[in-house]
N, C-alpha and C positions, 0 to 999 in steps of 0.2 A: 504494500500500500504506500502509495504517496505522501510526503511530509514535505513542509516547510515549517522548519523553528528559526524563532531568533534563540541564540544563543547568549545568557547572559552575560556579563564585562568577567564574574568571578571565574563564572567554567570558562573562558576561553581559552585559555593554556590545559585544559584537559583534551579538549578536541582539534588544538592546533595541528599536531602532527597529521592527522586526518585530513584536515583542510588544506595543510601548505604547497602539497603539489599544484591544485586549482590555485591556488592564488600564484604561485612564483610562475607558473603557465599565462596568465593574466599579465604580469608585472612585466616578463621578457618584452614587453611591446612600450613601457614605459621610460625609458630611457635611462634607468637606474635613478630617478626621483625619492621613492623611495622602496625600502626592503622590508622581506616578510616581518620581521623582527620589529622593524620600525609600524606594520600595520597593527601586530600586537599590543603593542606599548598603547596604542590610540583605541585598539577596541577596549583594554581595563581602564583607560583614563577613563572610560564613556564618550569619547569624542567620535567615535566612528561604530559600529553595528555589526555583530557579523552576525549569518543564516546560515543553514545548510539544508541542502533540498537532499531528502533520502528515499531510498524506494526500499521496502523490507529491511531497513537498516543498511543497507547499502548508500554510500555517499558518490552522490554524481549533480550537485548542484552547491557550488559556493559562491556567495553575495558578501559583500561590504558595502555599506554603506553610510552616509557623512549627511546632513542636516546641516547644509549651511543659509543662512540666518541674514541674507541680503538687505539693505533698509527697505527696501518695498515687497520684497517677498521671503519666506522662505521655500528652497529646492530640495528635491531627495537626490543627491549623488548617489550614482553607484561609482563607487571607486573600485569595487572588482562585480565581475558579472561571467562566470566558467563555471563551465560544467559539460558533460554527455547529451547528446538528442535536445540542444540549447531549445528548438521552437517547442516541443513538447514540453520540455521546464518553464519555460516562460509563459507559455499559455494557462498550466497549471497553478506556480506562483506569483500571478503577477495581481489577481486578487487580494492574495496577504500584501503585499508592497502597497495595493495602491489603502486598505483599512489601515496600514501602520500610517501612509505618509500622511494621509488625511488627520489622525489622531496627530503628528508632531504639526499641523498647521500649514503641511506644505502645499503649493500652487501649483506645481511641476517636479518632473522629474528631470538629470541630466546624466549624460556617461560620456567621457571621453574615450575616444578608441580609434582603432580604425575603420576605414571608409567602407569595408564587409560590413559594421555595425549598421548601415543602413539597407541592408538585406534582411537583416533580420529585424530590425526596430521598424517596420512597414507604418505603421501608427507615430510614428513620430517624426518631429520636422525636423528638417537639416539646418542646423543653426549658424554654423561658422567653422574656421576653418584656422587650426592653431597650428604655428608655425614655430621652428625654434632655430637657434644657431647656437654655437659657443662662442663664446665672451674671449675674445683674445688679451691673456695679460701677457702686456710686454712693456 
């Protein structure tokens, strides 16, 4: 049977090992921003959320997610969003995301990623287009 939990800030280092492959699978596309380790540290502060979508106890859906608190809005970030058979998972838990982000007051959702993210996000608009270089110190 299908689940989606949030996981609380205390268990998360019980169920990390579990989850890290999905997230460090996630992060390789993040340009070393930030590390599993470092998303740890923010799901026990409470700054960040983590989920795990399981089928019979099986784990093949990991979420993070970030509530940031804009002056005119607040957004549901997913900061990570991997897992197996994605459209199946997402169609499943995208009811709990949207009861949670409703309860934290949010207006929207966002995810940074890549440009495949809009093959699978069919329901949501194409907002902008983030660009980056390195900083030359000399």
């Amino acid at each position: 049977m299908k689940r989606v939990r949030a996981i609380h800030s205390t268990g998360a280092a019980s169920v990390w090992p579990q989850a890290l492959p999905f997230v460090e699978r996630a992060m390789a596309h993040d340009n070393g921003r930030v590390s599993g380790d470092d998303l740890l540290d923010k799901i026990q502060a409470r700054d960040m959320q983590l989920w795990l979508g399981e089928d019979d106890g099986d784990l093949q859906m990991v979420a993070i997610t970030q509530v940031c608190d804009w002056p005119q809005m607040k957004v549901a970030r997913f900061v990570v969003l991997a897992g197996e058979d994605f459209d199946g998972w997402w169609t499943f838990a995208r009811p709990t995301f949207d009861r949670w982000a409703a309860r934290e007051g949010c207006a929207q959702y966002e995810v940074r990623g890549r440009l495949a993210w809009l093959r699978k996000l069919k329901d949501w608009t194409f907002d902008c287009v983030v660009m980056r270089a390195e900083v030359a110190h000399g």
